[in-house]
Z-matrix of the N, CA and C atoms (Angstrom, degrees):
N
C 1 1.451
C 2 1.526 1 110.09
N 3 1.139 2 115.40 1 66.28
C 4 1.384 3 112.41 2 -168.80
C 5 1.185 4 97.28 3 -107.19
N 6 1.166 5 116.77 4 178.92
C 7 1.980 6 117.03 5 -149.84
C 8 1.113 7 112.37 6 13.17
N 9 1.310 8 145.55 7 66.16
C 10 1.343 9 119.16 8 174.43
C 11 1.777 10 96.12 9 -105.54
N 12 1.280 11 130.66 10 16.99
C 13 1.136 12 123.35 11 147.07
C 14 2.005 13 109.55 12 -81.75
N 15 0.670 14 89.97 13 30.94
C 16 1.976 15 74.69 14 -171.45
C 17 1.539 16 89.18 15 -112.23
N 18 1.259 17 126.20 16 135.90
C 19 1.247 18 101.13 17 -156.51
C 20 1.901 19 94.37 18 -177.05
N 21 1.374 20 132.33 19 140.91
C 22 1.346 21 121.03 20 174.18
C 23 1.635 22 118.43 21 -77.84
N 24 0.828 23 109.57 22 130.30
C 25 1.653 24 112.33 23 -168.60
C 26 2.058 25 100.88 24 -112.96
N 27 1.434 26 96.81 25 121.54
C 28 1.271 27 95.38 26 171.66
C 29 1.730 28 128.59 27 -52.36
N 30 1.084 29 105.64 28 159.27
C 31 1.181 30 91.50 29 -173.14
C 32 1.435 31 126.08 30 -115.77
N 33 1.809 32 115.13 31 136.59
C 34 1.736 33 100.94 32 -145.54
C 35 1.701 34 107.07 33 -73.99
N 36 1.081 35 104.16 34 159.82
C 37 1.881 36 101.69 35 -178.68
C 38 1.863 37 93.43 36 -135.97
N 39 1.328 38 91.98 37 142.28
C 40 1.667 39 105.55 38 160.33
C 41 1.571 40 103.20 39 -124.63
N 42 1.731 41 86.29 40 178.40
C 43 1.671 42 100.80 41 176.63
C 44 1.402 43 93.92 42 -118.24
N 45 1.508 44 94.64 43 148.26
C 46 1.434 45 123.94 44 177.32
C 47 1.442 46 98.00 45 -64.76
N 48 1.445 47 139.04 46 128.32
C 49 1.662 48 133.81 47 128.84
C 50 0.954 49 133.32 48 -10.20
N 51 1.447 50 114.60 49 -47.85
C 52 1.720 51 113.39 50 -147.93
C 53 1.910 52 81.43 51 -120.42
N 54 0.951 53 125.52 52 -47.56
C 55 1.878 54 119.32 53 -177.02
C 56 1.586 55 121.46 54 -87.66
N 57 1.724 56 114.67 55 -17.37
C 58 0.692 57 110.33 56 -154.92
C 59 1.507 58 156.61 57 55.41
N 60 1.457 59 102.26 58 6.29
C 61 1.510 60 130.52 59 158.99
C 62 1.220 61 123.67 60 -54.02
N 63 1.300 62 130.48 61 143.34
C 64 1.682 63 130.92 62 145.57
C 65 1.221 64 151.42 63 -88.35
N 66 1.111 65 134.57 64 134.84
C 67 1.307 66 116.23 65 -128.03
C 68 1.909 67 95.42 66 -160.06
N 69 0.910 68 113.08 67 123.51
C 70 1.732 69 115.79 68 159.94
C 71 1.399 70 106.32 69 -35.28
N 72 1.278 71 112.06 70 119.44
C 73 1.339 72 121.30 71 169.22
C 74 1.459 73 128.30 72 -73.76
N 75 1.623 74 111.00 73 132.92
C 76 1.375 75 121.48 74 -147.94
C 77 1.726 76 127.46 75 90.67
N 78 1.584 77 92.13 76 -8.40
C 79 1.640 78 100.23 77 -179.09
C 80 1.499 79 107.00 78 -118.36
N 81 1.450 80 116.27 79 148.69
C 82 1.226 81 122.56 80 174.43
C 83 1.840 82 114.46 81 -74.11
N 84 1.122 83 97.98 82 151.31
C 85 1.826 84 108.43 83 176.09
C 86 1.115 85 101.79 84 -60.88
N 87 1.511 86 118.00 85 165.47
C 88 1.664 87 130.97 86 174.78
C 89 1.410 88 97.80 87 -69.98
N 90 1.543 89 132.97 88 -23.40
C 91 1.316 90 112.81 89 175.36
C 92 1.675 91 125.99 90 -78.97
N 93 1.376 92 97.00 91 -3.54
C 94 1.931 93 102.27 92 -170.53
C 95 1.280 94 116.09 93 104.29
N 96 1.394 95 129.39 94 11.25
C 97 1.171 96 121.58 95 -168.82
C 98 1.861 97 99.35 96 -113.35
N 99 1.345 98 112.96 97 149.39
C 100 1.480 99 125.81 98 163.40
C 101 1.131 100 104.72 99 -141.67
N 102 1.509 101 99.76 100 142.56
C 103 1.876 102 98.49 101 173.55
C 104 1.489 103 121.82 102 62.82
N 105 1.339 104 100.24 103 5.00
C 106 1.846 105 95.97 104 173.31
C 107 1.831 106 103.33 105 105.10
N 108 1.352 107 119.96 106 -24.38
C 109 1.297 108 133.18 107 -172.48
C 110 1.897 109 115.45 108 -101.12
N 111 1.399 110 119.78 109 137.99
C 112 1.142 111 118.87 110 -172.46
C 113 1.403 112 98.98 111 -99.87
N 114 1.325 113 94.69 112 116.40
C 115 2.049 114 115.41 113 -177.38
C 116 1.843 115 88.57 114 -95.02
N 117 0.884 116 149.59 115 -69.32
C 118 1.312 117 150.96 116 162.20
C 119 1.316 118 147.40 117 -81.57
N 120 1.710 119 134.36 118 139.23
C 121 1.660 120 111.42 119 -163.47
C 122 1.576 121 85.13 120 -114.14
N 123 1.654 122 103.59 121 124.65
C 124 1.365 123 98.51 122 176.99
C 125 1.442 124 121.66 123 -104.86
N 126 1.042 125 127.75 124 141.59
C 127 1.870 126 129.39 125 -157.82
C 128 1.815 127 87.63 126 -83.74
N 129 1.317 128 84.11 127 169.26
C 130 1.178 129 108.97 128 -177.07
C 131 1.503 130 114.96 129 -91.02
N 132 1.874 131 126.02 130 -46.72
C 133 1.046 132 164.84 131 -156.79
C 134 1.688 133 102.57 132 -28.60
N 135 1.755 134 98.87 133 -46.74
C 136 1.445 135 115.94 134 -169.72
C 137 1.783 136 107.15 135 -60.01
């Protein structure tokens, strides 16, 4: 039984405050926001 810690671990998600999105926790939304605050303004263009 060797590695039987090695193993895929789901991965945790929160919701944004302010968008209500989900998002890998510790990471910002596709819109720029973390924590409720806009760290980036993302264009639309793409």
């Amino acid at each position: 039984m060797r590695r039987s810690h090695h193993r895929m671990e789901i991965a945790e998600l929160s919701v944004d405050a302010t968008t209500g999105e989900k998002h890998r926790r510790h990471h910002m939304t596709k819109d720029g926001f973390y924590r409720g605050r806009q760290l980036f303004k993302v264009s639309q263009d793409a």
